[in-house]
N, CA and C atoms as a LAMMPS dump frame, in Angstrom:
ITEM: TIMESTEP
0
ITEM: NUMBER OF ATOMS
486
ITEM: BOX BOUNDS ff ff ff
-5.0000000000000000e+02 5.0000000000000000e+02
-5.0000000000000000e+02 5.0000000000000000e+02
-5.0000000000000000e+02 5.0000000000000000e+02
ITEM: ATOMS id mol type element x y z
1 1 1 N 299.411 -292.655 -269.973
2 1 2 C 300.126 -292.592 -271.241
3 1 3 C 299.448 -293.532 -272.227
4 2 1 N 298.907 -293.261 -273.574
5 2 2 C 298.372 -293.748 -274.453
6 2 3 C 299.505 -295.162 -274.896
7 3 1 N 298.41 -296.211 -275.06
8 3 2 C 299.292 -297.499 -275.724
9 3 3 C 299.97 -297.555 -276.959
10 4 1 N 300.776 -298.045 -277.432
11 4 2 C 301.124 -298.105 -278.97
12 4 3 C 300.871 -299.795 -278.934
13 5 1 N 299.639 -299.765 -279.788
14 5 2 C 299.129 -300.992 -280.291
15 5 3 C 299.384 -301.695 -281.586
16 6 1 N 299.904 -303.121 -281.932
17 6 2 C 299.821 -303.539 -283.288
18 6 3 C 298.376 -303.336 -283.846
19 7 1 N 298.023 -302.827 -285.063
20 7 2 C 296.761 -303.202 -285.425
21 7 3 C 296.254 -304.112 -285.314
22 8 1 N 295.117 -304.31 -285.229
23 8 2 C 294.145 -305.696 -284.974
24 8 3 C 292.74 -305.17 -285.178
25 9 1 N 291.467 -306.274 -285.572
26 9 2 C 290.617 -306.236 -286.091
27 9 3 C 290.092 -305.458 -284.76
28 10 1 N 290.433 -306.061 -283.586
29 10 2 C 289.546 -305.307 -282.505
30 10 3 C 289.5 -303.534 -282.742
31 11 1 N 289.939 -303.139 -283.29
32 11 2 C 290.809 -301.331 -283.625
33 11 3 C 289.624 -301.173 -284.723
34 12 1 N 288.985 -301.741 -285.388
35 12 2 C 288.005 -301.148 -286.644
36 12 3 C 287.196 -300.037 -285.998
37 13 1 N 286.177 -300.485 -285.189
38 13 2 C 285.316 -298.769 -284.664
39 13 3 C 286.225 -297.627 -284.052
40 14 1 N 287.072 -297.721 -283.2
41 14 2 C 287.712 -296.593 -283.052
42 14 3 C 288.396 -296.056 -283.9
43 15 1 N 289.594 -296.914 -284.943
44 15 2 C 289.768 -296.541 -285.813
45 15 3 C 289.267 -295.744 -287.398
46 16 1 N 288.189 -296.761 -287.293
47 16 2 C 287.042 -295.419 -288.636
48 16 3 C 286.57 -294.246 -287.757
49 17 1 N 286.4 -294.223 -286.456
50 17 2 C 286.122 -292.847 -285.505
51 17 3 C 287.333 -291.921 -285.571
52 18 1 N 288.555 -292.07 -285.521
53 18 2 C 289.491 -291.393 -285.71
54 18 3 C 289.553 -290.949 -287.336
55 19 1 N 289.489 -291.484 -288.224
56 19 2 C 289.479 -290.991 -289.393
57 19 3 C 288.327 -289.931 -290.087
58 20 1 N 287.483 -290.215 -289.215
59 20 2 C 286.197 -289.838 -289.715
60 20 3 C 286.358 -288.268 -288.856
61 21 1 N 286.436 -288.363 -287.763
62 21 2 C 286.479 -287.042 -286.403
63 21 3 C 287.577 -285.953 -287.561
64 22 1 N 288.645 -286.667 -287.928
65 22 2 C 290.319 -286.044 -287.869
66 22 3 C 290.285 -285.939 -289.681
67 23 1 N 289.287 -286.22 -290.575
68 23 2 C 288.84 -286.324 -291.471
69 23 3 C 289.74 -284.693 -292.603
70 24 1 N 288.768 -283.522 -291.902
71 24 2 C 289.417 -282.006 -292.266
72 24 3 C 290.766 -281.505 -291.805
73 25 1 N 290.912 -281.705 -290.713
74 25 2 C 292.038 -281.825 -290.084
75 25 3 C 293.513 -282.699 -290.994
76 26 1 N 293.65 -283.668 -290.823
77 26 2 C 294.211 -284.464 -292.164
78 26 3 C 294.027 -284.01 -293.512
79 27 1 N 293.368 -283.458 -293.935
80 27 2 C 293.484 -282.956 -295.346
81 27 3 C 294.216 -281.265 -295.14
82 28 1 N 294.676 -280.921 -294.04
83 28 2 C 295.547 -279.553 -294.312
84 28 3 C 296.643 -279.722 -294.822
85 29 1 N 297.226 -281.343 -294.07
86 29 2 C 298.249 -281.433 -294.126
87 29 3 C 298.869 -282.191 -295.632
88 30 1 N 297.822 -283.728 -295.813
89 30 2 C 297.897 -284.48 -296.738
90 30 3 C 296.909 -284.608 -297.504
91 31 1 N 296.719 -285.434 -298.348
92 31 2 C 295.98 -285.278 -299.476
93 31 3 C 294.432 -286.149 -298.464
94 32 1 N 293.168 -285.725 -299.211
95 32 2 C 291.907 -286.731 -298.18
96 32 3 C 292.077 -287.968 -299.004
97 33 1 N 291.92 -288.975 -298.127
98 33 2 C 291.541 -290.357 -298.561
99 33 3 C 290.616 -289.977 -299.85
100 34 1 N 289.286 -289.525 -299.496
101 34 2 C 288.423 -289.463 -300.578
102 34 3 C 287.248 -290.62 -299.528
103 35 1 N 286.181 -290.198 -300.291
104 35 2 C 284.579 -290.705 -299.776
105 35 3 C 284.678 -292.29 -300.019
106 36 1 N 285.296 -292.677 -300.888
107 36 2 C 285.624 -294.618 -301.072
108 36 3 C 286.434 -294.825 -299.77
109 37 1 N 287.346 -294.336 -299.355
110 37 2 C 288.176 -294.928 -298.032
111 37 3 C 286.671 -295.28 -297.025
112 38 1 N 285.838 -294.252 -296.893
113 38 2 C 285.159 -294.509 -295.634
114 38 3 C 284.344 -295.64 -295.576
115 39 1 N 283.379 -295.808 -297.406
116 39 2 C 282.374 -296.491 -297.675
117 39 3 C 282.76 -298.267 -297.433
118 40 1 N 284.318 -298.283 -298.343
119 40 2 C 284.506 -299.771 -297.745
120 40 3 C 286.123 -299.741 -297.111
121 41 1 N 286.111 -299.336 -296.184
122 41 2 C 287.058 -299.256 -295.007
123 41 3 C 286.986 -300.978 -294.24
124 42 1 N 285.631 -301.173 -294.277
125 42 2 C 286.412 -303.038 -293.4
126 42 3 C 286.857 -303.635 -294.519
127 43 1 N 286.488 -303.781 -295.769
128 43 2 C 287.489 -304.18 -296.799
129 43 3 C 288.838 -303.792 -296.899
130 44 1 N 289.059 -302.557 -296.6
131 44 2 C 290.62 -301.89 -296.782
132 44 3 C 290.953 -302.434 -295.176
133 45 1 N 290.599 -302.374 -294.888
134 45 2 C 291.341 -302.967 -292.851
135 45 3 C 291.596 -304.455 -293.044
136 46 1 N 290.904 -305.651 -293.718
137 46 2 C 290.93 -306.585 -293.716
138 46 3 C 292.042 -306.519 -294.713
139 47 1 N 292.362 -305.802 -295.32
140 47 2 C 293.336 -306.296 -296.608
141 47 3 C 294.556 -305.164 -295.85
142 48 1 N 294.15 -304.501 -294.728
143 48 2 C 295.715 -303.985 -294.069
144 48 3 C 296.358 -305.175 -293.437
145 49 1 N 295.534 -306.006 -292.697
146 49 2 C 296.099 -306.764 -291.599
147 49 3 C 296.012 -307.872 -292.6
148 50 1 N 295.799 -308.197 -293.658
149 50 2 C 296.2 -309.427 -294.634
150 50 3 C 297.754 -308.961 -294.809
151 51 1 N 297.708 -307.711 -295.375
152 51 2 C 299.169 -307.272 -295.689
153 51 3 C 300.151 -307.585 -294.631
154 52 1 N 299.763 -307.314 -293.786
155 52 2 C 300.462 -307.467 -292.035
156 52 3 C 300.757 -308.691 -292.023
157 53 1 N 300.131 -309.207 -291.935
158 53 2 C 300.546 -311.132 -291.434
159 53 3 C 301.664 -311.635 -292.165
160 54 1 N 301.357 -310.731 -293.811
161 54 2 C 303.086 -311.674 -294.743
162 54 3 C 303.911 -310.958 -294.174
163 55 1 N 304.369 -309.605 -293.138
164 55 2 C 305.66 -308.929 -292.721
165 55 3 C 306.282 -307.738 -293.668
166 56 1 N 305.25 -307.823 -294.878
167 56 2 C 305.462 -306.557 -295.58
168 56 3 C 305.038 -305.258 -295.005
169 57 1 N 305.219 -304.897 -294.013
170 57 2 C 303.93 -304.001 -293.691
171 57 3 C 303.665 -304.298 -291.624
172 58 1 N 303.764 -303.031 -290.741
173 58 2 C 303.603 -303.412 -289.509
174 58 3 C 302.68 -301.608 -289.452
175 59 1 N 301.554 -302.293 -288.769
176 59 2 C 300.442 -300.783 -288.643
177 59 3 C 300.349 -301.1 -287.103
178 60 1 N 300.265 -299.441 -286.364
179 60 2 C 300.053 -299.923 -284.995
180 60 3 C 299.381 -298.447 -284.829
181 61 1 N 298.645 -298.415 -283.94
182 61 2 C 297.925 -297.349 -283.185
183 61 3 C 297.784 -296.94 -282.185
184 62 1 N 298.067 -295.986 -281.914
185 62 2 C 298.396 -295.221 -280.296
186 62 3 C 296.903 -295.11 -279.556
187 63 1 N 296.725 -295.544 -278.687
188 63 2 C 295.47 -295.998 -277.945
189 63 3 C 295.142 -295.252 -276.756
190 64 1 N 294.437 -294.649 -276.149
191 64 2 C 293.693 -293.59 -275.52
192 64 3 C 293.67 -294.717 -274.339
193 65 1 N 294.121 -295.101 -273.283
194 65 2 C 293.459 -295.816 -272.207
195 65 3 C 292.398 -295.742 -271.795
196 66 1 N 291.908 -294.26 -271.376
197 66 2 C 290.772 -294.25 -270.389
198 66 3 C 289.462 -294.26 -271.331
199 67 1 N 289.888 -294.22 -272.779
200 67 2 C 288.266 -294.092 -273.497
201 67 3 C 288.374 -295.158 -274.723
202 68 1 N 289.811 -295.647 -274.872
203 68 2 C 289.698 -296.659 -276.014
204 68 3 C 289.891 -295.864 -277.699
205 69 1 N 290.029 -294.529 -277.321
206 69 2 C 290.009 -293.872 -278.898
207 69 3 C 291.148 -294.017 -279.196
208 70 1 N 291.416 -294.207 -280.834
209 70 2 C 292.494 -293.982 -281.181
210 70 3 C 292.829 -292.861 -281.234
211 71 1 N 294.156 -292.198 -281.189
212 71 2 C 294.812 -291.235 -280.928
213 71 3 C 295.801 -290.787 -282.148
214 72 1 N 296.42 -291.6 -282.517
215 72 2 C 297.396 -291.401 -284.099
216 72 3 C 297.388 -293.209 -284.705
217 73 1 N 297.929 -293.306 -286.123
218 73 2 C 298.675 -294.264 -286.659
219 73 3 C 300.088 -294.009 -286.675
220 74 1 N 300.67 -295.235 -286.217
221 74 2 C 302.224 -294.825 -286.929
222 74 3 C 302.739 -296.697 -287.412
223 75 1 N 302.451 -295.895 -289.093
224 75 2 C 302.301 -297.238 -290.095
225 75 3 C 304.239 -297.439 -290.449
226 76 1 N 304.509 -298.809 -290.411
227 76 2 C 305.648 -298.891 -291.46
228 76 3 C 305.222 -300.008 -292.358
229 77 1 N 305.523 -299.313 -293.708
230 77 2 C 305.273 -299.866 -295.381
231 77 3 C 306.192 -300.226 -295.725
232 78 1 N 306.077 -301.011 -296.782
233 78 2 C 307.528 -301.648 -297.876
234 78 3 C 308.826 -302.009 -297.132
235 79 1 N 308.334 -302.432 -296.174
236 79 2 C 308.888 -303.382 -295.657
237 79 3 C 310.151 -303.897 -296.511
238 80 1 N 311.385 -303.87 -296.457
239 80 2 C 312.366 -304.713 -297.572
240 80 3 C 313.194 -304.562 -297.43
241 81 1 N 314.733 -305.547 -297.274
242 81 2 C 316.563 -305.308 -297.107
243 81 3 C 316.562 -304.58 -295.835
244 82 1 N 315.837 -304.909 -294.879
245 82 2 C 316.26 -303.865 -293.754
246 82 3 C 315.495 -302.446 -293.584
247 83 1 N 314.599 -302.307 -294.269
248 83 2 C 314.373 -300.64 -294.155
249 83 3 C 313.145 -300.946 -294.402
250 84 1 N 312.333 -299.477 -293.846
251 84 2 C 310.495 -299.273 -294.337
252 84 3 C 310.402 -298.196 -294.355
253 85 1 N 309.162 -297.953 -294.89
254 85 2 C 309.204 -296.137 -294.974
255 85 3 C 307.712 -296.136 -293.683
256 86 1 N 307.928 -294.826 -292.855
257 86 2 C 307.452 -294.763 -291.751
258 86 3 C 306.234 -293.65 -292.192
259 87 1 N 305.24 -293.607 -291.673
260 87 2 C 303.936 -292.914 -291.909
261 87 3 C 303.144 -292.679 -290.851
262 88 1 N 302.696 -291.252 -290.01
263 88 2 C 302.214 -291.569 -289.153
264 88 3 C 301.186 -290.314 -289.218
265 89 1 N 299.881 -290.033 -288.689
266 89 2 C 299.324 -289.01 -288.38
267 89 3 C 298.817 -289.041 -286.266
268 90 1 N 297.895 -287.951 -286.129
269 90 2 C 298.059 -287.51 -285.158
270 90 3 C 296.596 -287.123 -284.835
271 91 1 N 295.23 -287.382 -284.076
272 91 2 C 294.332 -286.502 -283.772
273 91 3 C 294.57 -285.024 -283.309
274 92 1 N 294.011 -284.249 -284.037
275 92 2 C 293.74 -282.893 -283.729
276 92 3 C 293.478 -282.831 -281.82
277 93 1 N 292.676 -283.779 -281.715
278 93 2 C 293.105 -283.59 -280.217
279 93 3 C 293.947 -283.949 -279.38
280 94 1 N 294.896 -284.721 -279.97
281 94 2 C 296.079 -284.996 -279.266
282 94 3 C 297.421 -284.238 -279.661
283 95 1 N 297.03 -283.203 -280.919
284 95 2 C 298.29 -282.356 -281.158
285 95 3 C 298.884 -281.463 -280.475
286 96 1 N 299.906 -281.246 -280.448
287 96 2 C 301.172 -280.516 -279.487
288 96 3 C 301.322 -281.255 -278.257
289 97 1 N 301.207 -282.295 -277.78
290 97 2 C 301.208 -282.904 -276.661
291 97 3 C 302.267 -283.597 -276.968
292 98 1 N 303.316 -283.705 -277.719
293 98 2 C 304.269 -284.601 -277.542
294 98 3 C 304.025 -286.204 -278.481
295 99 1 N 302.936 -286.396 -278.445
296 99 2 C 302.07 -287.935 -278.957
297 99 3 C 302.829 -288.386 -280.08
298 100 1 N 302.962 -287.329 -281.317
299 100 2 C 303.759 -287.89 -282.014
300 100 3 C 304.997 -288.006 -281.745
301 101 1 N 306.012 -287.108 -281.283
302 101 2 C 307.264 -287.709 -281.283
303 101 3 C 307.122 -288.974 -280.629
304 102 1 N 306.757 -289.129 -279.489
305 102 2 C 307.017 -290.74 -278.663
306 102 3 C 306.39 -292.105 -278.982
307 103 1 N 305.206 -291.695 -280.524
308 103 2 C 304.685 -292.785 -281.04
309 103 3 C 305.453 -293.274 -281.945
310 104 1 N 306.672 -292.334 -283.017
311 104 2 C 307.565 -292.207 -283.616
312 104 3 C 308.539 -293.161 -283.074
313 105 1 N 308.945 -292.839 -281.74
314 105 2 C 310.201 -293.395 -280.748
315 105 3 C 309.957 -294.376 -280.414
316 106 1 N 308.676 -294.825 -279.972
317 106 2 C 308.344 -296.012 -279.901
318 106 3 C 308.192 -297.08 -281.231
319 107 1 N 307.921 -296.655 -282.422
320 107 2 C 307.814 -297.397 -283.146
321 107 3 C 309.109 -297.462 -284.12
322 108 1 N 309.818 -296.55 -283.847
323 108 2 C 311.087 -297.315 -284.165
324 108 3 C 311.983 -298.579 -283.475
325 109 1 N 311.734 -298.242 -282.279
326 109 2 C 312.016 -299.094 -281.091
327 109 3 C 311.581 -300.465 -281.685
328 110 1 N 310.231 -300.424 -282.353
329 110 2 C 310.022 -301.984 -282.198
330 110 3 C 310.235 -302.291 -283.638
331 111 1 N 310.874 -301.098 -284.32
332 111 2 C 311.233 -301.756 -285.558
333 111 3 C 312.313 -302.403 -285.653
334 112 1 N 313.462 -301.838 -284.857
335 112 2 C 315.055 -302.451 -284.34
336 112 3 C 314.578 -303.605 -283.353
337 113 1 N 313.895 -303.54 -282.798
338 113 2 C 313.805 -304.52 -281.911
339 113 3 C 312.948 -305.903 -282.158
340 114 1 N 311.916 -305.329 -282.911
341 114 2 C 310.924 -306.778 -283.252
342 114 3 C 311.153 -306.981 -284.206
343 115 1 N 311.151 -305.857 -285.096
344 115 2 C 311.4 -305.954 -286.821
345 115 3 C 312.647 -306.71 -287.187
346 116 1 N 313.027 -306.584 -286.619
347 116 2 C 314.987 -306.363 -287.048
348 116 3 C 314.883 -305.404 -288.373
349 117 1 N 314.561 -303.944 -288.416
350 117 2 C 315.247 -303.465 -289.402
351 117 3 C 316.015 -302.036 -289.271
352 118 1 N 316.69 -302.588 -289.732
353 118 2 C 318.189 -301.134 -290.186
354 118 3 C 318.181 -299.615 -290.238
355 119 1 N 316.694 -299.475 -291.121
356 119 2 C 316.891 -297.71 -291.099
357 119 3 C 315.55 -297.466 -291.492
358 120 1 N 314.957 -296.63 -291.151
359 120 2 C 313.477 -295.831 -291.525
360 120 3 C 313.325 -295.077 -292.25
361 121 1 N 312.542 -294.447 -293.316
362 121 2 C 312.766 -293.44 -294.435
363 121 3 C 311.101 -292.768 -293.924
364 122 1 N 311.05 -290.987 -293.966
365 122 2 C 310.203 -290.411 -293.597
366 122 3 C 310.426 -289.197 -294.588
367 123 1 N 309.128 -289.14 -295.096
368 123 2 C 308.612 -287.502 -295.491
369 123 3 C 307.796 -286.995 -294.899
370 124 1 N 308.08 -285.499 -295.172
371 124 2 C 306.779 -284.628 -295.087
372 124 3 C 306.895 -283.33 -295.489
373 125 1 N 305.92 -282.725 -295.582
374 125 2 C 306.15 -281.449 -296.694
375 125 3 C 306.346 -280.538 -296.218
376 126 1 N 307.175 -279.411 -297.01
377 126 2 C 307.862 -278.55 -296.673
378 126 3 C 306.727 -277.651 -295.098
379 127 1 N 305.678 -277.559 -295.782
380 127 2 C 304.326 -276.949 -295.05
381 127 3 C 304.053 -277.161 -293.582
382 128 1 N 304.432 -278.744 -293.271
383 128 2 C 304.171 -279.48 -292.358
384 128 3 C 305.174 -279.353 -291.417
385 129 1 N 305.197 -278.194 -290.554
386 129 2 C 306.523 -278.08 -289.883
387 129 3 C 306.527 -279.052 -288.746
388 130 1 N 305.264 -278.997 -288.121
389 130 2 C 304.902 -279.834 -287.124
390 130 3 C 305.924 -281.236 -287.249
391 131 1 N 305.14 -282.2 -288.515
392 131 2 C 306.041 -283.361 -288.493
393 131 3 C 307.495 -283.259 -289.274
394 132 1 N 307.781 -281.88 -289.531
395 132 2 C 309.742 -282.294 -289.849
396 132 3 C 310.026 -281.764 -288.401
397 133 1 N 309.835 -281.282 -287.753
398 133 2 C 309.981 -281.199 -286.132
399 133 3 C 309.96 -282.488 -285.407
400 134 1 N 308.988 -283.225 -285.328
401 134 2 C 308.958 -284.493 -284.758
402 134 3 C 310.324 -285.297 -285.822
403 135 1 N 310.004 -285.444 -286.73
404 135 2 C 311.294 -286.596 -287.59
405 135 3 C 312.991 -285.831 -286.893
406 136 1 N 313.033 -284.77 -287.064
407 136 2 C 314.249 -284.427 -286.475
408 136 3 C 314.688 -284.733 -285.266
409 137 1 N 313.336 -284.097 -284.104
410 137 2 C 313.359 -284.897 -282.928
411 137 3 C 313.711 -285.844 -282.681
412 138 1 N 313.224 -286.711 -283.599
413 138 2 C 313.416 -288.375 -283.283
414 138 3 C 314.845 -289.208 -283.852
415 139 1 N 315.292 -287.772 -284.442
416 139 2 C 316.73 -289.115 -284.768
417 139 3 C 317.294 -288.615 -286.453
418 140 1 N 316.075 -288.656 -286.936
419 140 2 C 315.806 -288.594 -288.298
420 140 3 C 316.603 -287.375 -289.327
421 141 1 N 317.424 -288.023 -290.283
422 141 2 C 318.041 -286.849 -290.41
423 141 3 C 317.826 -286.395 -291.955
424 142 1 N 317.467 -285.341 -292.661
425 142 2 C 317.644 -285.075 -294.126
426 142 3 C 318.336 -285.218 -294.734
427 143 1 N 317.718 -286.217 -296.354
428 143 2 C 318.621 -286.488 -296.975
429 143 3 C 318.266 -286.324 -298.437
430 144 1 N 316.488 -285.659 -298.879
431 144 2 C 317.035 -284.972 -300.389
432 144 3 C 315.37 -284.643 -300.001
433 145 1 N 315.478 -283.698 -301.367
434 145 2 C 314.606 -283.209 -301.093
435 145 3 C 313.137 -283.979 -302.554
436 146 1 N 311.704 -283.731 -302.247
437 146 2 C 311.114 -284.722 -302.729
438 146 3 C 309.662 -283.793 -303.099
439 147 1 N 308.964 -284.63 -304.003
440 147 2 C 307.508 -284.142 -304.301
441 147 3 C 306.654 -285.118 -303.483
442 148 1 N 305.53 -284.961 -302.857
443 148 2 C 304.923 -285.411 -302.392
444 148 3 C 302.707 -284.975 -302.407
445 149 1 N 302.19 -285.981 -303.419
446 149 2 C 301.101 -285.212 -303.587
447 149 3 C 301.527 -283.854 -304.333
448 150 1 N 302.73 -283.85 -304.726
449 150 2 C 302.915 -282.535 -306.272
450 150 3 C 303.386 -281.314 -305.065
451 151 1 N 303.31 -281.506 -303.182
452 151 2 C 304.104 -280.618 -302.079
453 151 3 C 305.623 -280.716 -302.589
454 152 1 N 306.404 -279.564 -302.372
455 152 2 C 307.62 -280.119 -301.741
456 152 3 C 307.551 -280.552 -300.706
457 153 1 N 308.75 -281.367 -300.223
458 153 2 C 309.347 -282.522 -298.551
459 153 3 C 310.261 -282.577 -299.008
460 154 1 N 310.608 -283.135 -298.208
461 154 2 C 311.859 -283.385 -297.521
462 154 3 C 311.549 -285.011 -296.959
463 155 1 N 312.435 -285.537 -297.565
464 155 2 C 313.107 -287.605 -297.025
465 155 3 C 313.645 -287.736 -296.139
466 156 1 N 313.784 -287.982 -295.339
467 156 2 C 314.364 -287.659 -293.769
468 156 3 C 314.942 -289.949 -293.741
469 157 1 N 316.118 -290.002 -292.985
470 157 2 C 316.531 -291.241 -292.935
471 157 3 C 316.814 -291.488 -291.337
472 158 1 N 316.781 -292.292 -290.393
473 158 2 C 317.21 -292.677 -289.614
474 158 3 C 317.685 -293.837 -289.199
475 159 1 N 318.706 -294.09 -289.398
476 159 2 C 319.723 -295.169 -288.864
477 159 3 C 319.453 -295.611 -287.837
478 160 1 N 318.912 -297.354 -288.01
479 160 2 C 318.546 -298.408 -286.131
480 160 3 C 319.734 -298.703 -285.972
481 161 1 N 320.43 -298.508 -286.567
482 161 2 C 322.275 -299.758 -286.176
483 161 3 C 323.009 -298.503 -285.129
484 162 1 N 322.395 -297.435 -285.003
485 162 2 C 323.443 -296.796 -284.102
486 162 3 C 322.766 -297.066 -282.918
């Protein structure tokens, strides 16, 4: 079973390998980074895990045991009053396997549990059945509907206090 890892500097090569591999793939769903994400990516990693250390912000990555690849992100942002908004993608080769819902489950887990926070806020676009399947799965329930990248979505909320 793949790890769910806090980010850490050790994660830079596998991590630009996952972005780079999962590159086309990720743009069906969401918008592409664009050719600047790749060029200075240890600048943007160094200024993720800067973000990380003040508690605004917890990035973790689902970790491949037997080869060390990363496998998905599942980021929580804006951090604030109890709540973050949750963000996660998925390698093309680890899709339909379940990976996301239980990287989801797990990282709520350590949001109630390490985080101490209250409730999670998730989109995804109408298109993306895959992940309103996983958010439902996981707990997550609809609560308006939203533009995203100019997509319709759907805001999905899930309550840690129950």
């Amino acid at each position: 079973m793949p790890e769910l890892e806090r980010l850490a500097l050790r994660h830079a090569p596998a991590l630009l390998r996952f972005e780079q591999v999962n590159r086309s793939y990720f743009a069906r769903f969401v918008p592409d980074r664009g050719d600047d994400y790749f060029h200075e990516f240890s600048d943007r990693l160094i200024g993720l895990l800067t973000e990380q250390d003040t508690g605004l912000c917890h990035f973790h990555v689902l970790v491949d045991p037997e080869d060390g690849a990363v496998l998905g992100r599942f980021n929580l942002v804006d951090v604030a009053d109890g709540s973050a908004e949750l963000g996660y993608r998925v390698a093309e080769r680890a899709a339909g396997r379940g990976l996301a819902r239980e990287g989801v489950r797990r990282v709520a887990t350590l949001a109630r549990e390490e985080y101490g926070l209250r409730q999670l806020v998730a989109s995804a676009a109408l298109a993306n059945r895959a992940s309103l399947a996983v958010l439902r799965r996981t707990g997550f329930v609809p609560v308006e509907e939203v533009l995203l990248s100019g997509q319709p979505s759907l805001r999905h909320v899930l309550d840690l206090t129950k």
